[in-house]
C-alpha positions in Angstrom: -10.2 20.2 -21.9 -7.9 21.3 -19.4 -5.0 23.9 -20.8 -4.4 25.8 -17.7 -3.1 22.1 -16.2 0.0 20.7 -16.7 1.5 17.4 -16.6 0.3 14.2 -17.0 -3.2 12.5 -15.4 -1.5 9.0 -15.0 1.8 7.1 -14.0 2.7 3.6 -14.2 3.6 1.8 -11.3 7.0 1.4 -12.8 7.2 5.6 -13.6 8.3 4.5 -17.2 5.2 5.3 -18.7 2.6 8.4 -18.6 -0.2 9.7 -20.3 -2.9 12.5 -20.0 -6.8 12.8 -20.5 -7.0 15.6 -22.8 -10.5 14.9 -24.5 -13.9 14.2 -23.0 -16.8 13.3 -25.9 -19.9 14.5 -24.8 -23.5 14.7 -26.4 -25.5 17.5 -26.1 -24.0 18.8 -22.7 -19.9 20.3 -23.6 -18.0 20.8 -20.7 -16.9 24.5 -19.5 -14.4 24.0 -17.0 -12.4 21.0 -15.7 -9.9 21.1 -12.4 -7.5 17.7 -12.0 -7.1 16.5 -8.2 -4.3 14.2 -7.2 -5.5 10.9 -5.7 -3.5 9.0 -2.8 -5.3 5.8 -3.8 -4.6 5.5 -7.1 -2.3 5.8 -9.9 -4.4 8.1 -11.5 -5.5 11.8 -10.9 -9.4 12.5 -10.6 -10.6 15.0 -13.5 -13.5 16.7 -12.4 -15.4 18.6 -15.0 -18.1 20.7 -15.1 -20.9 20.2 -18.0 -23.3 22.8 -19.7 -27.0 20.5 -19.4 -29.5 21.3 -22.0 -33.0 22.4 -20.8 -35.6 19.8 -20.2 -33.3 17.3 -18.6 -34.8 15.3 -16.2 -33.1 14.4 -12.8 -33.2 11.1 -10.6 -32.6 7.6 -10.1 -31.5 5.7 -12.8 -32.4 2.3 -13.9 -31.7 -0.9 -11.7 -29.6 -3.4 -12.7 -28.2 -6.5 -11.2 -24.9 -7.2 -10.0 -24.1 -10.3 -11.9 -21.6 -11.5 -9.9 -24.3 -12.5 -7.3 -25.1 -15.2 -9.4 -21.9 -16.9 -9.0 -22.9 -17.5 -5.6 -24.9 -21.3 -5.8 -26.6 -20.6 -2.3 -28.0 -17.6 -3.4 -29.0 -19.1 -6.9 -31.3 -21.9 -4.9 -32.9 -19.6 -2.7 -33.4 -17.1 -5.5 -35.0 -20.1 -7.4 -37.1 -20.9 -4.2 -38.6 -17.6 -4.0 -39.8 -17.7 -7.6 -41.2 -20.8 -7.0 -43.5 -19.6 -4.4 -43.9 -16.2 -6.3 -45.5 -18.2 -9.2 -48.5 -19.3 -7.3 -49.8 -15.9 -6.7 -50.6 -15.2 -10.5 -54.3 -15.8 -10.0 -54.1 -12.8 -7.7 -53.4 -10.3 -10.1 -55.7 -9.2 -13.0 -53.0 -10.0 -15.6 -49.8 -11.2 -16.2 -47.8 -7.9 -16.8 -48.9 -7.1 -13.3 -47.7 -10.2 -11.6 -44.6 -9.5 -13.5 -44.2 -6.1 -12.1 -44.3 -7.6 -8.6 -41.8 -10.6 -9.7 -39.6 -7.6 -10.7 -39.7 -5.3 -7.7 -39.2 -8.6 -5.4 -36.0 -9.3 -7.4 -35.1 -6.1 -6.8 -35.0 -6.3 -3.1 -33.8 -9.6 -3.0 -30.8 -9.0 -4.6 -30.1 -5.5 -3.3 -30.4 -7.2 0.2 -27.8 -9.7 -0.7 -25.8 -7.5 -2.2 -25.5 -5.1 0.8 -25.1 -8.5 3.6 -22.0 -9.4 1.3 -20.7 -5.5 1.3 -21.2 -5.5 4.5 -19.1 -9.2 5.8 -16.4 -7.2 2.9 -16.2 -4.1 4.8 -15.9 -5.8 8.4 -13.1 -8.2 7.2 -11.1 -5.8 5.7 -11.7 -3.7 8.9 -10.2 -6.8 11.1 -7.4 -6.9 8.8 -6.4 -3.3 9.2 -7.2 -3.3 12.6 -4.4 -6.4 12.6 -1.9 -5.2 10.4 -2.3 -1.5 12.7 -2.1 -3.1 15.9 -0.2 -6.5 15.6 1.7 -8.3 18.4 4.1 -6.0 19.0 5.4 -7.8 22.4 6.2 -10.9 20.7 7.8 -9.8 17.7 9.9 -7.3 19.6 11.2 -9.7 21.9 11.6 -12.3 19.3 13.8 -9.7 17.1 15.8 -8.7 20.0 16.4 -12.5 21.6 17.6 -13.2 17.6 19.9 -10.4 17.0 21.4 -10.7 20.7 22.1 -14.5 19.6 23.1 -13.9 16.0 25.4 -10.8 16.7 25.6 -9.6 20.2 29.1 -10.4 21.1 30.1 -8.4 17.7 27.9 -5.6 18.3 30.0 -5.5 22.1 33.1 -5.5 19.8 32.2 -3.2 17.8 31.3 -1.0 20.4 35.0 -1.3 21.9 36.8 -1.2 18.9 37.5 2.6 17.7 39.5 1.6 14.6 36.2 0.9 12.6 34.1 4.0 13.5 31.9 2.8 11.1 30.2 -0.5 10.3 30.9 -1.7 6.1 27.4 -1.8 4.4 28.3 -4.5 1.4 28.8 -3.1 -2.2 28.6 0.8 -1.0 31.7 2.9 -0.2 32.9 4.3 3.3 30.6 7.6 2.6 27.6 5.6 1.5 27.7 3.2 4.5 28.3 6.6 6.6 24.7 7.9 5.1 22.9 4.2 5.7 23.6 4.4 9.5 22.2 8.0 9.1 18.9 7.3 7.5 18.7 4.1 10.2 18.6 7.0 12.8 16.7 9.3 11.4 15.1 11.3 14.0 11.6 11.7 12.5 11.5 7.5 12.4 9.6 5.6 14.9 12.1 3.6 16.6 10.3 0.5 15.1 11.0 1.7 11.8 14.8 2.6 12.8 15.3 -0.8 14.2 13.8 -2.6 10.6 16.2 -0.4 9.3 19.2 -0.9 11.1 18.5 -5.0 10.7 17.5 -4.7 7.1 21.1 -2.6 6.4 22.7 -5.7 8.4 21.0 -8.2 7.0 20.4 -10.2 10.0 16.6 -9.6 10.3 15.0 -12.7 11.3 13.9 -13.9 7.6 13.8 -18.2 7.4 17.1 -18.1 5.4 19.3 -16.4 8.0 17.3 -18.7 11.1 18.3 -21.3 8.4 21.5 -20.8 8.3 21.6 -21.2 12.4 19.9 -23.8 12.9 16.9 -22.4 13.9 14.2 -22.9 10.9 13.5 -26.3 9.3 14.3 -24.4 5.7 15.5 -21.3 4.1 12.2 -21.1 1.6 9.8 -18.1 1.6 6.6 -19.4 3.1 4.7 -17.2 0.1 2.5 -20.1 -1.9 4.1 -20.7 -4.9 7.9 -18.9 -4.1 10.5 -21.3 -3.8 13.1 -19.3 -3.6 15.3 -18.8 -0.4 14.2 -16.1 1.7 16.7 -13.5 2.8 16.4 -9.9 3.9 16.8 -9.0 0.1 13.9 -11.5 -1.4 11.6 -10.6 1.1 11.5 -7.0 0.8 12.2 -6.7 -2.5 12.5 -9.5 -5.0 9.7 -11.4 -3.6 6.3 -11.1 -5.8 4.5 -10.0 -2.6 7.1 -7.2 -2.3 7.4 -6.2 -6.0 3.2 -6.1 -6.1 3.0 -3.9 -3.2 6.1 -1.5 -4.5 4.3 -1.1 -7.7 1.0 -0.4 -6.2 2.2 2.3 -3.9 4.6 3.5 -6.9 2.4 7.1 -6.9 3.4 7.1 -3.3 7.1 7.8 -3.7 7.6 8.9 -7.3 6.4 12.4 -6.3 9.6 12.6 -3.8 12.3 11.5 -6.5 14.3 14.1 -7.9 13.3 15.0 -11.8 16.1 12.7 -13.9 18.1 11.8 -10.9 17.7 8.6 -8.5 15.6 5.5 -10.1 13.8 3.6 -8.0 16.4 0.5 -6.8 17.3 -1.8 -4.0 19.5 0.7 -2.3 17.4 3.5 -2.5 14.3 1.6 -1.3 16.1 -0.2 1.5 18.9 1.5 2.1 18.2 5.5 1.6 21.2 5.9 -1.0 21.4 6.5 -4.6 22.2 8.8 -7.3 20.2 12.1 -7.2 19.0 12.4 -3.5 22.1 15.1 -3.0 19.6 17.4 -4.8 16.4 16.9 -2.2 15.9 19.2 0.4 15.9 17.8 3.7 12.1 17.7 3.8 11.7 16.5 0.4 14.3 13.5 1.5 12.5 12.8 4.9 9.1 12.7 3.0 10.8 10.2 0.7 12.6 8.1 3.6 9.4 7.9 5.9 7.3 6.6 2.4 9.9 3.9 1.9 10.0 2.7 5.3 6.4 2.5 5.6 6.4 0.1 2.8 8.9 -2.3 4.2 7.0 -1.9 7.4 3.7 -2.8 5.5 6.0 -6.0 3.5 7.8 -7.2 7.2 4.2 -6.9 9.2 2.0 -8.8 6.5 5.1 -11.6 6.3 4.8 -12.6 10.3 1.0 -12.3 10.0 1.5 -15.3 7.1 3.8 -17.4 9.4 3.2 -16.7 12.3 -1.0 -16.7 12.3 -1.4 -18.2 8.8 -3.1 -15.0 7.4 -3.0 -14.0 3.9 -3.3 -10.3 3.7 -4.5 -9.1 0.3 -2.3 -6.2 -1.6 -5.4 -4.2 -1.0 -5.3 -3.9 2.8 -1.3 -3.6 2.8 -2.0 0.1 0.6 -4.5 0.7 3.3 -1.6 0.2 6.1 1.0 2.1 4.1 -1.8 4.7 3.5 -2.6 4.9 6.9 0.7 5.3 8.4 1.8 7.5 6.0 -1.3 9.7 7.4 -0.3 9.5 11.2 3.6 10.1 9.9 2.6 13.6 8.2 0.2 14.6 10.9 3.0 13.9 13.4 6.1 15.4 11.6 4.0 18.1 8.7 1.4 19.0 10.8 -2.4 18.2 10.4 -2.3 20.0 6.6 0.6 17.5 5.3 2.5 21.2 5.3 5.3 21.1 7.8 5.8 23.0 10.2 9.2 24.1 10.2 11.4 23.9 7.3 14.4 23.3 9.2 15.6 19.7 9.6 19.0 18.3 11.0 21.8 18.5 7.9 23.1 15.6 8.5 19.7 13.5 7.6 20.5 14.2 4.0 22.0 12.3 1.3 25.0 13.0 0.4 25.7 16.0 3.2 28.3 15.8 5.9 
């Protein structure tokens, strides 16, 4: 179908798995040439082919058919059934039956096709409020909220810490001295929004302001996630990875970062998603690992925005709409740092952004 392309056409959201369209059955019309086009949207790549049409084939609209899932709708069953009722005394207008049916048919039709394009439209403009929410969310409150908590929580150890020169640098938890070194690094990276650095910096501390560590000071009734149907506690850990909101929204934007491991090396993995470090990422180039970093913290951004929408406004934000924010920041990210063609423009990026360099 395709020989001069290589690789496969789709990934799991996992990466474990792969596969490739190679065959296309056609009747009458054989294809002659087929391109394949990656997709940011899905986990599959778009073939697009180009078929050889037989002579005498006719061109236009197809048939109609009705979108069944209207039907589930009991409000638009009884005024459906309504409207037949009153189509049903206008038989004796019509010369026959089959003509009267025609009419009933066309009016259906319309009907439904109207309905159908009201309930598109109420789709379209709530998931337009959402993004417009989860793009522009209260940024005042949270910021001060964050900074009154960590000043609270830790700011007569971060003046400590600041005093002290025997500890030049901060102990990340399970990593080594040179690992911890490259955490604080990524938290700083200059092509983050200072946003971004900040989730970072918290997330690598573990004090951002999740119910289990207000919990733990008094200052949240319980430690559960306030996800329906998760009762487990909810630290910086659960909620930005081993909560089922997290690992959804991970596996959906999986075609996201795959592309920016290195082949064989680093698997996906709390410290690389979180924390920047893992085996592997010595072998990225330094635009290859900021493409990589800005993905990941996009998608924590996308996790920690959606959770305060659910406490603190009581809004459920579908896994659909958190793409569209990772999607969307990812856009303004690579038109900032790459340039409007994703391409950047210089190839030159501080040394000491990537893993595993001094």
């Amino acid at each position: 179908m395709h020989q001069r392309e290589e690789g496969f056409t789709w990934f799991s959201g996992d990466g474990t798995r792969a596969s490739r369209i190679d065959y296309i059955f056609t009747r009458d019309c054989p294809p002659t040439d087929a391109t394949l086009t990656p997709l940011f949207f899905s986990d599959h790549i778009m073939l697009s082919c180009t078929l050889s049409l037989p002579t005498g084939v006719t061109v236009g609209g197809g048939l109609w058919k009705l979108n069944c899932s209207l039907l589930e709708d009991e409000d638009v069953v009884r005024e459906y059934r309504e409207q037949f009722s009153q189509w049903q005394t206008l038989q004796d207008f019509y010369d026959s039956r089959a003509q009267w049916w025609e009419m009933v048919k066309e009016r259906t039709r319309q009907y439904f096709r109207k309905i159908g394009r009201e309930k598109k439209k109420r789709l379209t403009r709530r998931m337009m409020g959402l993004q417009k929410r989860l793009q522009s969310p209260p940024r005042k409150f949270l910021m001060k909220l964050e900074r009154a908590v960590f000043y609270f929580l830790w700011g007569s150890k971060w003046e400590r810490l600041k005093r002290d020169d025997r500890e030049p640098v901060s102990p990340v938890p399970g990593l080594t001295l040179s690992e911890a070194k490259q955490v604080w690094r990524n938290a700083a990276h200059p092509a983050l929004q200072n946003r971004h650095k900040d989730l970072s910096w918290m997330a690598a501390h573990e004090i951002l302001p999740v119910r289990a560590v207000m919990h733990s000071r008094g200052m949240a009734k319980n430690p559960t996630c306030p996800r329906s149907g998760c009762n487990f506690p909810e630290t910086v850990r659960h909620l930005l990875w081993e909560c089922g909101a997290a690992r959804d929204l991970w596996a959906k934007t999986g075609p996201l970062y795959f592309p920016c491991l290195p082949a064989g090396g680093a698997q996906i993995g709390y410290q690389l998603a979180i924390l920047g470090v893992g085996r592997g990422l010595k072998d990225l180039t330094a635009q290859d690992f900021t493409s990589l970093w800005l993905t990941l913290n996009v998608i924590k951004d996308a996790i920690w925005a959606t959770r305060n929408l659910l406490v603190g406004k009581r809004v459920t934000v579908p896994l659909h709409a958190c793409e569209l924010k990772v999607t969307s920041m990812l856009q303004g990210y690579r038109a900032t740092i790459f340039g409007r063609g994703g391409r950047g423009r210089t190839e030159r990026v501080p040394a000491a952004t990537v893993a595993g360099r001094p």
